[in-house]
BALOBA-1460 file (C-alpha; in Angstrom, 3 decimals):
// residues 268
<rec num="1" residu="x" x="149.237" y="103.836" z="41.739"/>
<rec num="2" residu="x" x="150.927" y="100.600" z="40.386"/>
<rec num="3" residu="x" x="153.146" y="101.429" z="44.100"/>
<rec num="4" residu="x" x="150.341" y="101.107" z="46.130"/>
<rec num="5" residu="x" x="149.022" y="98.066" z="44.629"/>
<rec num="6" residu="x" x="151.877" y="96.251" z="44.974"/>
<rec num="7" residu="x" x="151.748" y="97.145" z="48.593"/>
<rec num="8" residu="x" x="148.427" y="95.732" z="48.656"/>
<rec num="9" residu="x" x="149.216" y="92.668" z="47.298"/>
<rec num="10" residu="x" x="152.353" y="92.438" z="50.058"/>
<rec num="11" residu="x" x="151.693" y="89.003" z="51.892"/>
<rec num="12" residu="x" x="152.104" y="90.863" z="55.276"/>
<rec num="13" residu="x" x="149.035" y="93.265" z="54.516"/>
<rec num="14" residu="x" x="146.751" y="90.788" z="55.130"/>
<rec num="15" residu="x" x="147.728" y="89.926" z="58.842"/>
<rec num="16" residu="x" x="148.030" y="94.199" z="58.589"/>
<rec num="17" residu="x" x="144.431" y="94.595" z="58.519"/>
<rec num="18" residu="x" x="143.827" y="91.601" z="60.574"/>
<rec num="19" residu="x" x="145.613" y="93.462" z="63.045"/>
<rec num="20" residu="x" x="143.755" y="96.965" z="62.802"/>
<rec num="21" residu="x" x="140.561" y="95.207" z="62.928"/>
<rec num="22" residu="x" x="141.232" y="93.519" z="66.180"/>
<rec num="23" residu="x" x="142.655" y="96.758" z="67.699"/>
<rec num="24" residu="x" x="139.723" y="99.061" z="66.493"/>
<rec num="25" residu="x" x="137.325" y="95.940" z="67.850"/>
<rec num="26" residu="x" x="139.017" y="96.557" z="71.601"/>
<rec num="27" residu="x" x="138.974" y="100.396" z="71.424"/>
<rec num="28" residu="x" x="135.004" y="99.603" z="70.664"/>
<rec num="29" residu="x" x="135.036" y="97.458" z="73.470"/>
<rec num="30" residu="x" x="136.563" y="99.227" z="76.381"/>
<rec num="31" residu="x" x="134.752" y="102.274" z="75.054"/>
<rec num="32" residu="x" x="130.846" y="99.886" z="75.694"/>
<rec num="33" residu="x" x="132.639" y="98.588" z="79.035"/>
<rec num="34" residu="x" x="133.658" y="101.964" z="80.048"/>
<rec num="35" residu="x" x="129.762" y="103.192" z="79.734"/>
<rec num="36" residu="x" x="128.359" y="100.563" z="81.244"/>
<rec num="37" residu="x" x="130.761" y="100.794" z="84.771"/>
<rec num="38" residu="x" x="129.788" y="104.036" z="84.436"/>
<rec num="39" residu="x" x="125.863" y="103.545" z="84.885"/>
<rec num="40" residu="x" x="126.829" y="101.193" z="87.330"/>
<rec num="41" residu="x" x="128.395" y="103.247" z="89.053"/>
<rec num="42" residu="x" x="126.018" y="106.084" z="89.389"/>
<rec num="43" residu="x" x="123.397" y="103.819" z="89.695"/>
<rec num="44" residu="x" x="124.972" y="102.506" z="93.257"/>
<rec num="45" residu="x" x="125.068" y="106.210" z="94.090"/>
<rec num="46" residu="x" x="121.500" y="106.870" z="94.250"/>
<rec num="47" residu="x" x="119.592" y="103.431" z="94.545"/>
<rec num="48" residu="x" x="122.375" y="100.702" z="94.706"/>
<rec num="49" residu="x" x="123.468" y="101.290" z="98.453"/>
<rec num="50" residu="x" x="119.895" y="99.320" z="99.973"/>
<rec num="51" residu="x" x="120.514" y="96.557" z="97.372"/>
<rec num="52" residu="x" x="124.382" y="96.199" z="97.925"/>
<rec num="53" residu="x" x="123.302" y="95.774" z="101.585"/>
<rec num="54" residu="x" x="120.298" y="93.167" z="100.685"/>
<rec num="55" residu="x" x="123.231" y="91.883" z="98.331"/>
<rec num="56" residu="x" x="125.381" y="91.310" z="101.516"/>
<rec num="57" residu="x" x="123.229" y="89.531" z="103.537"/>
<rec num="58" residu="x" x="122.089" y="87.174" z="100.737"/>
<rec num="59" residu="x" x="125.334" y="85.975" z="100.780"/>
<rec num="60" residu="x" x="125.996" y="85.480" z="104.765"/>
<rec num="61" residu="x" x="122.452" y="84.441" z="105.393"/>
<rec num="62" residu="x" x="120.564" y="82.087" z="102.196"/>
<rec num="63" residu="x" x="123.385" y="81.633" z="99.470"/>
<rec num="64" residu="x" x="124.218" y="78.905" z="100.984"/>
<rec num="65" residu="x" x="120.622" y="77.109" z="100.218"/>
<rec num="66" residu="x" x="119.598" y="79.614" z="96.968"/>
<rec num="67" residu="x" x="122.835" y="79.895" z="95.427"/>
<rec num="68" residu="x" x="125.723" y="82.491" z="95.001"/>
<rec num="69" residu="x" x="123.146" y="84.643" z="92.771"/>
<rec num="70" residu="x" x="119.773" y="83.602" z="93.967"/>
<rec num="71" residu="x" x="119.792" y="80.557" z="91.016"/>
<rec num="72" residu="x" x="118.688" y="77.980" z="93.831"/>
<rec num="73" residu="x" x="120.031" y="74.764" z="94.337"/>
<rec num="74" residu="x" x="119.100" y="70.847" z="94.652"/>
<rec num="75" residu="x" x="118.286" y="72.267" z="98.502"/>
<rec num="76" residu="x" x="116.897" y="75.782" z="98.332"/>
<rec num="77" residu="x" x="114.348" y="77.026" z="94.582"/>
<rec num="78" residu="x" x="115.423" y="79.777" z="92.543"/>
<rec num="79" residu="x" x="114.359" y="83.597" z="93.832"/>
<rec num="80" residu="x" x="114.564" y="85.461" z="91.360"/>
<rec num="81" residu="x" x="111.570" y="86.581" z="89.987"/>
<rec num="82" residu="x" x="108.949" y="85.788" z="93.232"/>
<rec num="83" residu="x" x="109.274" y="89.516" z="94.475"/>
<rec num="84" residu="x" x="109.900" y="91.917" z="97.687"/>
<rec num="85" residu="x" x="106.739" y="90.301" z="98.996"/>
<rec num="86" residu="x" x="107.657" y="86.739" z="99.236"/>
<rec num="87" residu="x" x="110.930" y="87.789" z="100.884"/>
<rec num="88" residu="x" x="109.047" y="89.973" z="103.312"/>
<rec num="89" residu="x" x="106.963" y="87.200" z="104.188"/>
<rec num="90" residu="x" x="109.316" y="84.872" z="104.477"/>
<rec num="91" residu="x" x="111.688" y="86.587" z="106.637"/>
<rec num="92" residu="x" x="108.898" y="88.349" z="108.800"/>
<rec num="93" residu="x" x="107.554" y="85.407" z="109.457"/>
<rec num="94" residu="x" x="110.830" y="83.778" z="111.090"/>
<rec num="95" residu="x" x="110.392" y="80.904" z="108.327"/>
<rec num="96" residu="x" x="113.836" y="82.451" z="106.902"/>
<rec num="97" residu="x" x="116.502" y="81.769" z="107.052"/>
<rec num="98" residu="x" x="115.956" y="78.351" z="107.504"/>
<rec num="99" residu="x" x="117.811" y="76.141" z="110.028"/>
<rec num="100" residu="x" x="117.123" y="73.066" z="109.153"/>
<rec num="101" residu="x" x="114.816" y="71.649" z="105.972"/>
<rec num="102" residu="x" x="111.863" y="70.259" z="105.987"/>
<rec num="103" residu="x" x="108.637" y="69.681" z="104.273"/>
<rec num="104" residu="x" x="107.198" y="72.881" z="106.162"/>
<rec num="105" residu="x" x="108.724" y="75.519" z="107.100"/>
<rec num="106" residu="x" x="106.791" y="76.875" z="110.751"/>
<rec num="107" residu="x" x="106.672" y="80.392" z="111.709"/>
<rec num="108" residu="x" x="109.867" y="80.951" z="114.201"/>
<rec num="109" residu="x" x="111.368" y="84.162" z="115.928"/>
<rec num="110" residu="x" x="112.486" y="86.584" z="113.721"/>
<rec num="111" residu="x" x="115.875" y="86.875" z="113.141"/>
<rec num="112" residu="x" x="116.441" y="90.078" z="110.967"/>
<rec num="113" residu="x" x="115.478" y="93.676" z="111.753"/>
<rec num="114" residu="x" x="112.678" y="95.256" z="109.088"/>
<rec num="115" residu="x" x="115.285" y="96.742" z="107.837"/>
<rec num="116" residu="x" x="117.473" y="94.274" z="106.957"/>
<rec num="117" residu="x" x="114.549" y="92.430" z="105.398"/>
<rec num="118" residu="x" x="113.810" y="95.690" z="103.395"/>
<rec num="119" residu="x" x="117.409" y="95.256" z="101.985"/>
<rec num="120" residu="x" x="117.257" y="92.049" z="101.042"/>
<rec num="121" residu="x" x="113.795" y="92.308" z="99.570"/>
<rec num="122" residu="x" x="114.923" y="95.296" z="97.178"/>
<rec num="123" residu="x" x="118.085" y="92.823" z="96.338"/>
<rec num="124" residu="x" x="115.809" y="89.976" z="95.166"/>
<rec num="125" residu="x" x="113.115" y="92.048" z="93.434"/>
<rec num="126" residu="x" x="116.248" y="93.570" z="91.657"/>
<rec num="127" residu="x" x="117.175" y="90.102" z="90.162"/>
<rec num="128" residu="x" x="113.437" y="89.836" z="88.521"/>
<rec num="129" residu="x" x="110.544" y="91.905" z="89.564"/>
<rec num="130" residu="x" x="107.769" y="90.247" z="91.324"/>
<rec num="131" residu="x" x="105.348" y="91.523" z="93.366"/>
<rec num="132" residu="x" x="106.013" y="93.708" z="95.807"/>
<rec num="133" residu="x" x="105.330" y="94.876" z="99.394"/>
<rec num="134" residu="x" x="101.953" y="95.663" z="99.870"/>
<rec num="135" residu="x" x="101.501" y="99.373" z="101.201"/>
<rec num="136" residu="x" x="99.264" y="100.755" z="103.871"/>
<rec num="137" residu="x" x="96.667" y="101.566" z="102.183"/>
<rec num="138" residu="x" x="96.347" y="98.060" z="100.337"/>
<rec num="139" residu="x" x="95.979" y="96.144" z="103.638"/>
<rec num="140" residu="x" x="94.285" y="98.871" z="105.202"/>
<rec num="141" residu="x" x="90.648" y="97.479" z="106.782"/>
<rec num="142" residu="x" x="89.402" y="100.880" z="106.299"/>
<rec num="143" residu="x" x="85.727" y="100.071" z="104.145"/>
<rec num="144" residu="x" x="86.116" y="96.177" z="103.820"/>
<rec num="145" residu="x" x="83.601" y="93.854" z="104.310"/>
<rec num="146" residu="x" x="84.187" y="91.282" z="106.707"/>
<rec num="147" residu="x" x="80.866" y="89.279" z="105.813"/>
<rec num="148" residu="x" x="81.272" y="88.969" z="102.486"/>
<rec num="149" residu="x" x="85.297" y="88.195" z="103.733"/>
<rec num="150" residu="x" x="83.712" y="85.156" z="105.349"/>
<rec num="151" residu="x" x="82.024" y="83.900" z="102.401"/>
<rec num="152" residu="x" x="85.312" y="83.774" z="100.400"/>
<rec num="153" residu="x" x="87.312" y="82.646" z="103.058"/>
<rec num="154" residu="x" x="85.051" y="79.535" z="103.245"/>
<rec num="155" residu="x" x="85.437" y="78.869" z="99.864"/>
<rec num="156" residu="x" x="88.916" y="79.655" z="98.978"/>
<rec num="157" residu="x" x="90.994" y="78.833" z="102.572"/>
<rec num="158" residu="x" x="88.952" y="77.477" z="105.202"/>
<rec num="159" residu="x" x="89.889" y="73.455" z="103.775"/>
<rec num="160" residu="x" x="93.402" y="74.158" z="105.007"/>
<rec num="161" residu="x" x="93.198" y="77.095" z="107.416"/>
<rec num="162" residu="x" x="89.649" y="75.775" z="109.323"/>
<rec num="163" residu="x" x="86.871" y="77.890" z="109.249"/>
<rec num="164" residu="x" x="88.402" y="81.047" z="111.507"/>
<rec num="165" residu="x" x="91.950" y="80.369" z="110.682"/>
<rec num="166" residu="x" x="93.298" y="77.666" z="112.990"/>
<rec num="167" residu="x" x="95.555" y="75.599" z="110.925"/>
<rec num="168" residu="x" x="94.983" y="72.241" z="109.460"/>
<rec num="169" residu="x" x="97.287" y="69.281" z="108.877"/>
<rec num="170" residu="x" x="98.053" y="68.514" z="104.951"/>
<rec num="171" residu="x" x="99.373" y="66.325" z="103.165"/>
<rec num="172" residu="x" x="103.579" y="64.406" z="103.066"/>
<rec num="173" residu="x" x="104.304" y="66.173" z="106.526"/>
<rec num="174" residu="x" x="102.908" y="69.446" z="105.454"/>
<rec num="175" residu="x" x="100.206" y="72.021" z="106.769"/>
<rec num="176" residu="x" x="98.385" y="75.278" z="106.685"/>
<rec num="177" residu="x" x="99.814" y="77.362" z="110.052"/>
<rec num="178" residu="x" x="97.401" y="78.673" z="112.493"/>
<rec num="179" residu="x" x="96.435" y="82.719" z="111.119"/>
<rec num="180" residu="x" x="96.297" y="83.901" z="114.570"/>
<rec num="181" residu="x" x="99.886" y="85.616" z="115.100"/>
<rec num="182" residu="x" x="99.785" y="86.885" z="111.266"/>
<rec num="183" residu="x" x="99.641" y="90.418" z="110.212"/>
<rec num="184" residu="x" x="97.817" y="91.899" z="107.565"/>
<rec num="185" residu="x" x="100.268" y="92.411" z="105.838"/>
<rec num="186" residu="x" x="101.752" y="88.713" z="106.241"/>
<rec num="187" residu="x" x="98.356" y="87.675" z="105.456"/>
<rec num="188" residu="x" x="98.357" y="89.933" z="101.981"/>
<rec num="189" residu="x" x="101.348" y="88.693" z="100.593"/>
<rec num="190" residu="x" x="101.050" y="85.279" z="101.107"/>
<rec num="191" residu="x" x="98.065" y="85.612" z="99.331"/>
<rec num="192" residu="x" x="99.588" y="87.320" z="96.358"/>
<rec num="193" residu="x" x="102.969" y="84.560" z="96.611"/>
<rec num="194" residu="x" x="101.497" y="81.260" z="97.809"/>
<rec num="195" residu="x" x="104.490" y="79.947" z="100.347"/>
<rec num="196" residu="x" x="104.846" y="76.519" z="100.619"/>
<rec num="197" residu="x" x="101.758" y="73.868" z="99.595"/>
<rec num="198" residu="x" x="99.691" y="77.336" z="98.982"/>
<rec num="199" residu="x" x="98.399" y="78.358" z="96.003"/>
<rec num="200" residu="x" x="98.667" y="81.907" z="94.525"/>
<rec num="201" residu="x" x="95.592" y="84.345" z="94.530"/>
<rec num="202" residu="x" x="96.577" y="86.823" z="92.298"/>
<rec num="203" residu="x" x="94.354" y="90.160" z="91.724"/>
<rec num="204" residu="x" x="92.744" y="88.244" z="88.944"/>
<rec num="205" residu="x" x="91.768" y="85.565" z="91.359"/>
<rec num="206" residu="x" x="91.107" y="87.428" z="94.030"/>
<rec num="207" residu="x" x="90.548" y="91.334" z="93.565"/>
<rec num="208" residu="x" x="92.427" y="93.761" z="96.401"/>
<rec num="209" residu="x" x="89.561" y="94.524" z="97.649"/>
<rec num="210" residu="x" x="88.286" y="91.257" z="98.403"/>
<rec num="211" residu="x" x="91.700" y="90.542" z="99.637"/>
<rec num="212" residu="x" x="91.349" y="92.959" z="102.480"/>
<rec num="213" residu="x" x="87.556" y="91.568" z="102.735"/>
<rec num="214" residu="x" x="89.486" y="88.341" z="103.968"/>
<rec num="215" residu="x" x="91.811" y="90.335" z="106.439"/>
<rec num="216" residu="x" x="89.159" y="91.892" z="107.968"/>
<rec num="217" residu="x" x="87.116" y="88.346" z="108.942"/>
<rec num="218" residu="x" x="90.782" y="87.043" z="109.897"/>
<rec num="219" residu="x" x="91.166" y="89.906" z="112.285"/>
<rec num="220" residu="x" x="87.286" y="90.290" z="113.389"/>
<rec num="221" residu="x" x="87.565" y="86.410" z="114.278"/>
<rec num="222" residu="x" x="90.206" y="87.005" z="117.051"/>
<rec num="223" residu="x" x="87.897" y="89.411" z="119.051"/>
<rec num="224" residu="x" x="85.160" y="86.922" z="118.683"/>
<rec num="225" residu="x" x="84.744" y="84.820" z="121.825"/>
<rec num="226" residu="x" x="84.619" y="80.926" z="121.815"/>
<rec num="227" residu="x" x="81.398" y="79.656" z="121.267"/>
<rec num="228" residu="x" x="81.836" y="76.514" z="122.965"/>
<rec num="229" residu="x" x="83.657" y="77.890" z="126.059"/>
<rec num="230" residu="x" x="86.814" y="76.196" z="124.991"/>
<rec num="231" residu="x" x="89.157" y="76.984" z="121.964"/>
<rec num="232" residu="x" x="89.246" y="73.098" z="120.358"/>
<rec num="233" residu="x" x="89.326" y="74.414" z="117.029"/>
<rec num="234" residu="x" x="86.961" y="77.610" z="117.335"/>
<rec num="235" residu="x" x="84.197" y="75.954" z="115.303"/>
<rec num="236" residu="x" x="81.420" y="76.338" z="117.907"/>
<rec num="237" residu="x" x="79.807" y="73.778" z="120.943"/>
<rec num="238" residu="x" x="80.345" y="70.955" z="118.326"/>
<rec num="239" residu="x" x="83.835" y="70.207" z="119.279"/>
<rec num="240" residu="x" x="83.228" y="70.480" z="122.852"/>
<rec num="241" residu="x" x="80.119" y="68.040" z="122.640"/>
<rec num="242" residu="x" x="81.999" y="65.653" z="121.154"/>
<rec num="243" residu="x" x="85.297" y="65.693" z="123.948"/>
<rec num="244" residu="x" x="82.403" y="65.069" z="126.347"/>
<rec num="245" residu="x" x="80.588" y="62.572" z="125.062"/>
<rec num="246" residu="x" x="83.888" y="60.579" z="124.483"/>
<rec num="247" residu="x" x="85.056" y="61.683" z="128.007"/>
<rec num="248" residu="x" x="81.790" y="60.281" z="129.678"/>
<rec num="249" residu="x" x="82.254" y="56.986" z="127.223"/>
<rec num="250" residu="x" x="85.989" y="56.520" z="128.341"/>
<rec num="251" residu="x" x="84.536" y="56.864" z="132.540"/>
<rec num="252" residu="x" x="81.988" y="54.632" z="131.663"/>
<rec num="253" residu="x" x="83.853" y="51.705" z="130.135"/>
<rec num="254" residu="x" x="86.689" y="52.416" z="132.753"/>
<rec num="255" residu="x" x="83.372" y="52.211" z="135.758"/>
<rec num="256" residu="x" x="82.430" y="48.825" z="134.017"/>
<rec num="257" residu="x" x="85.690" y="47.387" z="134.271"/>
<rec num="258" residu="x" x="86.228" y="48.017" z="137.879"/>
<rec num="259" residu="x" x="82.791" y="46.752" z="138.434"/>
<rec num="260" residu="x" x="83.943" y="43.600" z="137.241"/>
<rec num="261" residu="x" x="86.800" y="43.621" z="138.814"/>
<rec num="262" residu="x" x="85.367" y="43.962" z="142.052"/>
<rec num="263" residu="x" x="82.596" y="41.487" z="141.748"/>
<rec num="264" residu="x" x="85.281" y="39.084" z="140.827"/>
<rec num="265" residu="x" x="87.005" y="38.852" z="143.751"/>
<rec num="266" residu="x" x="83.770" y="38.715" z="145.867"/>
<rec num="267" residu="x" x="82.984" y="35.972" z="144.400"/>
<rec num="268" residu="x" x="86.633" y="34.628" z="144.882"/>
């Protein structure tokens, strides 16, 4: 017994057990490390492929503005966390990837296939959540009511988008885009991710179904002809009174001029 307690008391048993702590700390370790490249592992067996794809192309096609790992950067805001719908949007849309920045972003030819854009949207909703791609049945038109769609289009987007969805000019170089060319879809998400100067309508704000209330007076006002006879706006015989009257003032005051014109050199 005394034996052992002089070996105790050795000056080398300290850094001993120094020692075996360390090396039992790395077995413990490699043993969590090992796990965890395991579940990594299987989990790119069954869902990782479509995200190691949407992985790829982040890096070729928006790293470059939104960082190495979606972060963002002094020229391109953080993804992670807006969701599979703002990517779809985005990308559907042609607005990304951008070529050039600017204050707005306009809708442009698209330059990914769907599915590319579904890889890339399970990438980013990967890195956060968010919401997510509205499905058929969400955006569906089937039972919506495009009257009372009116009545909240009116008073939640027609100050930017006009009254049937033509676009307006905002504010510091920026502005709502025409709805004409956008899908129900495209319409849906942006109103559950608020691109740009937009804000967000969540289902708190405004409910699914009144969502696809909004859709369906988008869509009804495209089959709708022009009141006026010509487009200038779509907001009825207004518009077209007005180019008239402002034509006829412009003849008028250009009549006048050659008038006196004339009569001045008769007189001459």
């Amino acid at each position: 017994m005394r034996a052992i307690t002089l070996r105790r008391r050795h000056p080398a048993a300290r850094y001993a057990v120094v020692l075996l702590g360390l090396l039992l700390a790395g077995l413990c370790y490699a043993a969590v490390t090992g796990l965890g490249a395991a579940d990594a592992a299987s989990h790119s067996v069954s869902g990782g492929p479509l995200i190691a794809e949407g992985r790829s192309i982040f890096t070729q096609e928006c790293a470059s503005c939104h960082g190495e790992f979606a972060q963002g950067t002094p020229t391109g805001p953080s993804l992670i966390g807006v969701g599979a719908a703002a990517v779809d949007f985005q990308v559907s849309t042609g607005r990304m990837p951008a070529k050039e920045l600017g204050a707005e972003q306009p809708r442009k030819p698209v330059l990914l296939s769907p599915q590319q854009t579904g890889a890339l949207a399970a990438y980013i909703a990967s890195l956060g959540g968010g919401p997510p791609i509205p499905t058929r049945a969400e955006v569906s038109q089937f039972g919506a009511n495009p009257g009372f769609g009116q009545q909240l289009f009116v008073a939640d987007c027609a100050q930017c988008h006009n009254f049937v969805g033509g676009g307006g000019a905002l504010t510091q170089g920026k502005f709502a885009p025409p709805l004409t060319k956008s899908t129900p879809r495209q319409i849906y998400e942006a109103m559950l991710t608020g691109p740009e100067a937009m804000p967000v309508f969540n289902d708190t704000t405004i409910t699914p179904q009144q969502k696809r209330d909004i859709i369906a007076y988008i869509v009804q006002t495209r089959k709708e002809p022009n009141p006026g006879g010509f487009s200038l706006g779509r907001v009825g015989p207004v518009t077209e009174g007005l180019v008239a009257f402002l034509g006829m003032l412009l003849f008028l005051v250009l009549a006048a001029l050659w008038i006196t014109v004339k009569q001045g050199k008769a007189h001459d």
